[in-house]
N, CA, C and O atoms as a GROMACS GRO file, in nm:
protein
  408
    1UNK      N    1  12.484  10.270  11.981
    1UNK     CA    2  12.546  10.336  11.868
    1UNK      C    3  12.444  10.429  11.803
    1UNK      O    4  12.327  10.404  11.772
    2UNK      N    5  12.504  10.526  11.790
    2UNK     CA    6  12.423  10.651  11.734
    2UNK      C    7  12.426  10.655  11.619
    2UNK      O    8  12.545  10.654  11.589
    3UNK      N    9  12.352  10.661  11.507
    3UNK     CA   10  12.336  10.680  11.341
    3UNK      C   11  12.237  10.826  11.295
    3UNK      O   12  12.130  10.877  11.330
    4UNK      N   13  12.310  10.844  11.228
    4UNK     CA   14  12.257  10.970  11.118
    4UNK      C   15  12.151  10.949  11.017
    4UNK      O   16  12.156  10.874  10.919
    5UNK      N   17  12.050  11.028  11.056
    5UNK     CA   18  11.960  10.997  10.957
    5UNK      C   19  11.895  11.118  10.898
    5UNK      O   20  11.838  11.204  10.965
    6UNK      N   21  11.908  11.118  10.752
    6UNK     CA   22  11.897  11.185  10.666
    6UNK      C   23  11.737  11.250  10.660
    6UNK      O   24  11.645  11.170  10.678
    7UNK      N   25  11.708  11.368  10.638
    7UNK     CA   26  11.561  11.428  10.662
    7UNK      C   27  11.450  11.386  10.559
    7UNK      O   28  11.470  11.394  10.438
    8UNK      N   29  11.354  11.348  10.604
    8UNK     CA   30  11.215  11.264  10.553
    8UNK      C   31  11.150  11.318  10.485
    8UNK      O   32  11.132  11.437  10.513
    9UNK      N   33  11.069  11.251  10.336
    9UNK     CA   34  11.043  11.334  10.259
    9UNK      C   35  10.928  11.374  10.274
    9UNK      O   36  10.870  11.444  10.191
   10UNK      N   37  10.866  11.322  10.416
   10UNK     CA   38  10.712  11.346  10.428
   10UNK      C   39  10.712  11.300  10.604
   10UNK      O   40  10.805  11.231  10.646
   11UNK      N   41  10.618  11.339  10.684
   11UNK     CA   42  10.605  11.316  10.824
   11UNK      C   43  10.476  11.239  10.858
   11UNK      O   44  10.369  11.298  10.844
   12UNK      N   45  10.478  11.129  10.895
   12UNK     CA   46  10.356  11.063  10.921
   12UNK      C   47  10.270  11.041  11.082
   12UNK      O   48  10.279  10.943  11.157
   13UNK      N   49  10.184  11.172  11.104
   13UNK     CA   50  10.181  11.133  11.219
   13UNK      C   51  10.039  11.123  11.224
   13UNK      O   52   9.956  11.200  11.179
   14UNK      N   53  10.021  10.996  11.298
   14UNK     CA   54   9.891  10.892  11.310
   14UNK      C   55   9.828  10.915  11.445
   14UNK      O   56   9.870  10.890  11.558
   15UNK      N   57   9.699  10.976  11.396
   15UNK     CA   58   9.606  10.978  11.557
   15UNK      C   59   9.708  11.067  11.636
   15UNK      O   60   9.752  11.034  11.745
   16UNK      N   61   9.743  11.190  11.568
   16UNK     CA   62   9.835  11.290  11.611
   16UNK      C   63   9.831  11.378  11.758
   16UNK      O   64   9.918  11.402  11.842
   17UNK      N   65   9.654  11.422  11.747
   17UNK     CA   66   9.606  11.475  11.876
   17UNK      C   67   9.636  11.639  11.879
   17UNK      O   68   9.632  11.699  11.986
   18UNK      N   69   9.671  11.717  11.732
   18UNK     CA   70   9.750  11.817  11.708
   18UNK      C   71   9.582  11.918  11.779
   18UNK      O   72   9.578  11.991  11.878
   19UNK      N   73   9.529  11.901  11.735
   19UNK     CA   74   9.365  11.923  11.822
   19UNK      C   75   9.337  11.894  11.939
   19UNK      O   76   9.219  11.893  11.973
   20UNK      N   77   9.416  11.870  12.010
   20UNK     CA   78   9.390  11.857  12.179
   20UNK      C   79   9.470  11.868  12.250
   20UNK      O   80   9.553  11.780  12.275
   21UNK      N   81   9.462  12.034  12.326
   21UNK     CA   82   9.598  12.090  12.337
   21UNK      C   83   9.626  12.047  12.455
   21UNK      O   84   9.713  12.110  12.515
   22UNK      N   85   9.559  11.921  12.525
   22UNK     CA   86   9.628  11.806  12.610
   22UNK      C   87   9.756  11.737  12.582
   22UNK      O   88   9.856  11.722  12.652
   23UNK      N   89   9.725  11.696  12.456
   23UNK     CA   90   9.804  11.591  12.390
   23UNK      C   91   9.944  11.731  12.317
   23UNK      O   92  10.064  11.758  12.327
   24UNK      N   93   9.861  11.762  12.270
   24UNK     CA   94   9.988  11.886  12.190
   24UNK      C   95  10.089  11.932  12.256
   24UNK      O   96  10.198  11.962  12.209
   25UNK      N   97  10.042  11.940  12.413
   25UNK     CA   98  10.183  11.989  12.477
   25UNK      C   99  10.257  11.886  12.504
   25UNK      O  100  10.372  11.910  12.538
   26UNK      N  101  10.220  11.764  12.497
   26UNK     CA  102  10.346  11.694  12.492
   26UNK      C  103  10.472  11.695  12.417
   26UNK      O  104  10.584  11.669  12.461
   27UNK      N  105  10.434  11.732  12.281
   27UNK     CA  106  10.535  11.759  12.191
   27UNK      C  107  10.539  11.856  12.083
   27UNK      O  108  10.605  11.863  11.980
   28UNK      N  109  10.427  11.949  12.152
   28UNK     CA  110  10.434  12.112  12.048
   28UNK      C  111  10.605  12.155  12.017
   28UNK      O  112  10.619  12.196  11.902
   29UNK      N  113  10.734  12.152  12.098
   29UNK     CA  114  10.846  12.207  12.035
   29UNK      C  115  10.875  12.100  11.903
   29UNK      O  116  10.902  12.127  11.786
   30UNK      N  117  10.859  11.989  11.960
   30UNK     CA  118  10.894  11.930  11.855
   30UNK      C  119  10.847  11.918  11.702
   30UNK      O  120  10.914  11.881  11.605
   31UNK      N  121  10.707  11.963  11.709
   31UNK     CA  122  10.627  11.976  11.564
   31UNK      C  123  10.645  12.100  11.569
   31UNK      O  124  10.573  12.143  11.479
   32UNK      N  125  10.707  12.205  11.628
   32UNK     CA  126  10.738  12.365  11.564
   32UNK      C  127  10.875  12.386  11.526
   32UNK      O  128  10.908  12.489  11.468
   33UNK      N  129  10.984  12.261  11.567
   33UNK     CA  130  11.079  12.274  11.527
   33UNK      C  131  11.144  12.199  11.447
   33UNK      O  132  11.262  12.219  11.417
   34UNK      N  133  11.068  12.098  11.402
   34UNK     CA  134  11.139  11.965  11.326
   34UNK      C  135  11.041  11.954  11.170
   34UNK      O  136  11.084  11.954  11.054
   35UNK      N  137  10.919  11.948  11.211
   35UNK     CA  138  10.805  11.948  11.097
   35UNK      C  139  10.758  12.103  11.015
   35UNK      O  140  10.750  12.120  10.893
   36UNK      N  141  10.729  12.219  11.138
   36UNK     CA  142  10.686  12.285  11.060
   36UNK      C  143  10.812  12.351  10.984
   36UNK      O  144  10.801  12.429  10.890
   37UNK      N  145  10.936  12.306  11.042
   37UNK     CA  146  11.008  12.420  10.919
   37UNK      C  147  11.096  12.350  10.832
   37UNK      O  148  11.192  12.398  10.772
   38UNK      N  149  11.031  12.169  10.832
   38UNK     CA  150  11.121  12.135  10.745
   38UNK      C  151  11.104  12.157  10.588
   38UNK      O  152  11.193  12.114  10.515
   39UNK      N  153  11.002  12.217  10.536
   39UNK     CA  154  10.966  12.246  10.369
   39UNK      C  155  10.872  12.114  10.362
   39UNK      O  156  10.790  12.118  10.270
   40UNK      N  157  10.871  12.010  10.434
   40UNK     CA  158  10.773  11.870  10.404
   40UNK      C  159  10.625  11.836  10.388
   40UNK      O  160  10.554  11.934  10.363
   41UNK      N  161  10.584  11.758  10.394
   41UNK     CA  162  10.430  11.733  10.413
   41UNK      C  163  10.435  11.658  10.511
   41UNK      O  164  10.530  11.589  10.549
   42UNK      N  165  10.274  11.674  10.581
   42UNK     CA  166  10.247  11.569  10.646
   42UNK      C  167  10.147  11.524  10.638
   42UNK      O  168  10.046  11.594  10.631
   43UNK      N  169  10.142  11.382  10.638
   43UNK     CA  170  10.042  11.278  10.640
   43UNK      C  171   9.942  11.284  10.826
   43UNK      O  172   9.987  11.256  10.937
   44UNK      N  173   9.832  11.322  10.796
   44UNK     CA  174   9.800  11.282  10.933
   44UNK      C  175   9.654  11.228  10.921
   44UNK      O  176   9.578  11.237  10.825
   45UNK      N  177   9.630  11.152  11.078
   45UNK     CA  178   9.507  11.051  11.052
   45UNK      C  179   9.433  11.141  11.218
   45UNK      O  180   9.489  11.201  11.310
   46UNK      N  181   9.329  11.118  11.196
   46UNK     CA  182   9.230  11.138  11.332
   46UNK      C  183   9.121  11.013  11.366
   46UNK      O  184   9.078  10.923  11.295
   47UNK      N  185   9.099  11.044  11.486
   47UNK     CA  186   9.057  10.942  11.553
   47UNK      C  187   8.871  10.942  11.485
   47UNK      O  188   8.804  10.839  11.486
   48UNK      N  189   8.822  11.063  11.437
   48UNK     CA  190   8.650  11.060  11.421
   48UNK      C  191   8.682  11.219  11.354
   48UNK      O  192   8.780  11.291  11.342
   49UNK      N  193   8.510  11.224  11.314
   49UNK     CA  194   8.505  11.333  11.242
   49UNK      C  195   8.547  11.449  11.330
   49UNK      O  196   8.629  11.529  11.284
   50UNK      N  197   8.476  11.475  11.513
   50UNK     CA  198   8.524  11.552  11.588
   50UNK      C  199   8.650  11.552  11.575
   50UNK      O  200   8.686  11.664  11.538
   51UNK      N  201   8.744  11.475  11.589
   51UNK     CA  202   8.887  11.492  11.624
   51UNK      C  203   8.941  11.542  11.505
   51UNK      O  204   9.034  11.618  11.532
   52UNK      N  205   8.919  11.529  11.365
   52UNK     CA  206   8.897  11.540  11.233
   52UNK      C  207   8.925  11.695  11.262
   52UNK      O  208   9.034  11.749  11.284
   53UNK      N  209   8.786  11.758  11.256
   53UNK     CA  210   8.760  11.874  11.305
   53UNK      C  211   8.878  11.974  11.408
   53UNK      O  212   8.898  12.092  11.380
   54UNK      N  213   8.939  11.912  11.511
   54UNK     CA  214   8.967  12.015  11.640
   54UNK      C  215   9.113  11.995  11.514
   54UNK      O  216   9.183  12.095  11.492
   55UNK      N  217   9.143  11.868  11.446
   55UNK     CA  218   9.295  11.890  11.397
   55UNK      C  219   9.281  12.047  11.327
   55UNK      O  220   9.272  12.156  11.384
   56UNK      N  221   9.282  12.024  11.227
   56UNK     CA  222   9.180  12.135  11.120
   56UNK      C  223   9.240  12.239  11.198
   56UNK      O  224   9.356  12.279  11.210
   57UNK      N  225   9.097  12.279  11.261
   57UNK     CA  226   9.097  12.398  11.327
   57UNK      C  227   9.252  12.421  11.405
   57UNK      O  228   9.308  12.524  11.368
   58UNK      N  229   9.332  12.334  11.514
   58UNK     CA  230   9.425  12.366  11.528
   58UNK      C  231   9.547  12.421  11.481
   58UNK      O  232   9.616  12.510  11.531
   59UNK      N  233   9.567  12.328  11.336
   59UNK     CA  234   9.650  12.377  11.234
   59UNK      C  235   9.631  12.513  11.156
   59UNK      O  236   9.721  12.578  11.103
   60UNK      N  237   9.470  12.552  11.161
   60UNK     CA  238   9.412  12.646  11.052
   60UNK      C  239   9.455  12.799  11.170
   60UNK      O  240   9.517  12.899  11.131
   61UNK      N  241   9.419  12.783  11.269
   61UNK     CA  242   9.442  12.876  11.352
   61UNK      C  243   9.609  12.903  11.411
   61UNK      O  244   9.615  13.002  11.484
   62UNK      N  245   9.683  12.863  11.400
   62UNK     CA  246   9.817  12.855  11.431
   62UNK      C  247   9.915  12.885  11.267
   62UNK      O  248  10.037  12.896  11.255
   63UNK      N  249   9.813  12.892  11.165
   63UNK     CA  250   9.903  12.906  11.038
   63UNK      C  251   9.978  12.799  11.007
   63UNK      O  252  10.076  12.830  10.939
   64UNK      N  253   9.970  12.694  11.031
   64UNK     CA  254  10.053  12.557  11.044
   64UNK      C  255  10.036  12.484  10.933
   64UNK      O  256   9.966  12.384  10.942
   65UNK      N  257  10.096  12.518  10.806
   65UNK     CA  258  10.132  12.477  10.694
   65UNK      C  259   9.960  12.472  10.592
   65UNK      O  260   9.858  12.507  10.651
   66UNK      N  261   9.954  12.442  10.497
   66UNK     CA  262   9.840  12.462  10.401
   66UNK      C  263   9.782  12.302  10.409
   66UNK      O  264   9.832  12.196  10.448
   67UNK      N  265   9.658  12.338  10.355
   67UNK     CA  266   9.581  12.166  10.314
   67UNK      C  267   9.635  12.163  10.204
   67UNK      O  268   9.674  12.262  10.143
   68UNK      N  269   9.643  12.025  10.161
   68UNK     CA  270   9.627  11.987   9.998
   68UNK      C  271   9.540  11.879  10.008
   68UNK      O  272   9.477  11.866   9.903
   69UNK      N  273   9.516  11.812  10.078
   69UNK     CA  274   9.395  11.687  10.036
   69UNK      C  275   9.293  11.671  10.187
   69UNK      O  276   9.345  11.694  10.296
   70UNK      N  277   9.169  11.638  10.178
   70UNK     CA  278   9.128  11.590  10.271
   70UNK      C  279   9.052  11.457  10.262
   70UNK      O  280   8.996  11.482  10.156
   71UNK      N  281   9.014  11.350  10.292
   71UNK     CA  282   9.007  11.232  10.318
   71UNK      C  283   8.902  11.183  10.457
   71UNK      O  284   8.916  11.094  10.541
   72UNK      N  285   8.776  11.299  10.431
   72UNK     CA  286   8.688  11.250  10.586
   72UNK      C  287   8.688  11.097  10.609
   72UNK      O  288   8.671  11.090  10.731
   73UNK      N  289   8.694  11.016  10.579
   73UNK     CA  290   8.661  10.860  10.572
   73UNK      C  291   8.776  10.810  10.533
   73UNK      O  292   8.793  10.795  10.412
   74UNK      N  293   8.873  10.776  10.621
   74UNK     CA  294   9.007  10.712  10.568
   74UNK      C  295   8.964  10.588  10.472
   74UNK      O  296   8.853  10.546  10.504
   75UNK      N  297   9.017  10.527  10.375
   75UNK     CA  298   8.987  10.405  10.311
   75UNK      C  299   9.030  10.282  10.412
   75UNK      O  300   8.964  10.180  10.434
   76UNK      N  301   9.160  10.318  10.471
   76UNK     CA  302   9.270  10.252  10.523
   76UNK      C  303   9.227  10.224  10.723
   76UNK      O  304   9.262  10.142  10.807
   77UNK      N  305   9.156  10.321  10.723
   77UNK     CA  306   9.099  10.317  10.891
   77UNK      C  307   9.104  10.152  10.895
   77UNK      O  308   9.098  10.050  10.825
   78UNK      N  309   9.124  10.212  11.057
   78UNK     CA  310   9.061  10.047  11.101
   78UNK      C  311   8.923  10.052  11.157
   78UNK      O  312   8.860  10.137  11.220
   79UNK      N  313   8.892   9.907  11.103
   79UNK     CA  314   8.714   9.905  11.164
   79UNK      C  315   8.670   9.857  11.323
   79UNK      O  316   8.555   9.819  11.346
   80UNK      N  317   8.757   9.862  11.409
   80UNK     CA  318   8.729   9.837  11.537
   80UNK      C  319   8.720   9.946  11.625
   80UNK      O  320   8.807  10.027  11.656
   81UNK      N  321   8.579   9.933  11.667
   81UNK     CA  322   8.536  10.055  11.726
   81UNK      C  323   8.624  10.046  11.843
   81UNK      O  324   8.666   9.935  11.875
   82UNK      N  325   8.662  10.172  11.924
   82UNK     CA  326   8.721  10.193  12.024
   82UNK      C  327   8.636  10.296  12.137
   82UNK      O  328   8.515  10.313  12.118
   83UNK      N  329   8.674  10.335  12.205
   83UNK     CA  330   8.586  10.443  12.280
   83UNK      C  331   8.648  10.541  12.390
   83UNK      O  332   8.679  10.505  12.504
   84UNK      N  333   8.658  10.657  12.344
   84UNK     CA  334   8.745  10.760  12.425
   84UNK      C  335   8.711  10.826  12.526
   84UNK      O  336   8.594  10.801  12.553
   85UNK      N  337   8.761  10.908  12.605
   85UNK     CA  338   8.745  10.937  12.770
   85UNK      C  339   8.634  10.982  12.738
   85UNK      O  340   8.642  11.092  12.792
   86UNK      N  341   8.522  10.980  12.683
   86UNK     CA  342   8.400  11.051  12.716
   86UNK      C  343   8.309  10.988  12.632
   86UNK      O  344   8.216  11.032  12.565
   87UNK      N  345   8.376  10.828  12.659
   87UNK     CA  346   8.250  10.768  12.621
   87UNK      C  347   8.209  10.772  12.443
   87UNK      O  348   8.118  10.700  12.402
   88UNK      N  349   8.278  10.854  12.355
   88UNK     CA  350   8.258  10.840  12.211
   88UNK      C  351   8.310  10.728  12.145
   88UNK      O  352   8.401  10.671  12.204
   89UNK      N  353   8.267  10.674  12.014
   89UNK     CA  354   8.274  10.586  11.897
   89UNK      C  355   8.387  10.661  11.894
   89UNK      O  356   8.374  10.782  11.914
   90UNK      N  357   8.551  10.592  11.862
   90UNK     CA  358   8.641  10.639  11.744
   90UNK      C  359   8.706  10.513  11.718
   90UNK      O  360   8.708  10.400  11.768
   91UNK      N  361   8.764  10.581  11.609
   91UNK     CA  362   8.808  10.428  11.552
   91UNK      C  363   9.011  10.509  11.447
   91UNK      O  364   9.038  10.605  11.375
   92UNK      N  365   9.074  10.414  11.495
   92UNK     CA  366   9.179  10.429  11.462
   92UNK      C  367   9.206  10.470  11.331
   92UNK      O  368   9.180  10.404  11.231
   93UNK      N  369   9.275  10.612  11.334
   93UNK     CA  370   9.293  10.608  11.149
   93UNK      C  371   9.219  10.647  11.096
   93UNK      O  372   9.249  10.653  10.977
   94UNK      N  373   9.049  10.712  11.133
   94UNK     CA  374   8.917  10.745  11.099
   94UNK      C  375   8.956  10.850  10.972
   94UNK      O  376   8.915  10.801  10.867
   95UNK      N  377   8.987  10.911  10.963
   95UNK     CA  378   8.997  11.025  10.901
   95UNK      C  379   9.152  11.053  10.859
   95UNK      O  380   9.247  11.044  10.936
   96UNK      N  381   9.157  11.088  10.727
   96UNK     CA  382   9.310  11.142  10.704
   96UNK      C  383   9.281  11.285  10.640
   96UNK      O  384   9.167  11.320  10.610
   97UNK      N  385   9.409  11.376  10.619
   97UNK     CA  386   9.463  11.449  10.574
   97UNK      C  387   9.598  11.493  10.530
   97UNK      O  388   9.694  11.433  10.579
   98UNK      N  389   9.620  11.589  10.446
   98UNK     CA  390   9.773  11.624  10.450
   98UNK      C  391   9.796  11.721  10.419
   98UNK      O  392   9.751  11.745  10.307
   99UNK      N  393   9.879  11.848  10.492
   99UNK     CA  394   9.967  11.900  10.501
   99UNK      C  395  10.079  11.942  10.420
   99UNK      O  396  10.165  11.856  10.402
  100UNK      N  397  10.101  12.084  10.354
  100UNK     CA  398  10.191  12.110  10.352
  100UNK      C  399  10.287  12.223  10.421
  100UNK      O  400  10.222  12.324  10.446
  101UNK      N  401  10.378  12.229  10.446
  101UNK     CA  402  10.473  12.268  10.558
  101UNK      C  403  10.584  12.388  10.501
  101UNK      O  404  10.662  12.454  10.569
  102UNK      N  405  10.560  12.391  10.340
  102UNK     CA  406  10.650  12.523  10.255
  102UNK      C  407  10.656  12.620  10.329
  102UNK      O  408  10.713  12.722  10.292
   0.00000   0.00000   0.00000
């Protein structure tokens, strides 16, 4: 059964990958057609300061909605180190920011 659901007052996307245009093409139509033109914010988290960084820059270079807060050091991260294809420290949630999408 299919249900209707009414549009969100904010988009939360966690360890997004909007910086690694590996990961981005998985679902670039979908964040150009659902997020950036809904008027919303978005909540987003990165994996380390690098990943921190490539988000940033991805969004900053594509015109992809304005900053309003940044958050290098999530409060909320988790503290279990993890370690990504090349061998780096990241840790879930490392970093937040947010987005607006006007």
């Amino acid at each position: 059964e299919e249900t209707a659901l009414t549009d969100p007052d904010c988009f939360y996307l966690c360890n997004s990958g909007v910086g690694n245009e590996g990961e981005m093409c998985l679902w670039r139509k979908t964040f150009e057609r659902k997020i950036l033109s809904s008027g919303r914010k978005g909540i987003f988290t990165s994996f380390s300061n690098d990943d921190l960084s490539s988000d940033l820059s991805a969004l900053r270079q594509n015109s992809w909605g304005s900053e309003l807060e940044l958050e290098s050091l999530n409060p909320m991260r988790s503290l279990w180190e993890e370690f990504d294809h090349n061998k780096n420290s990241v840790y879930s949630n490392h970093s937040s920011f947010v987005m607006s999408f006007d």
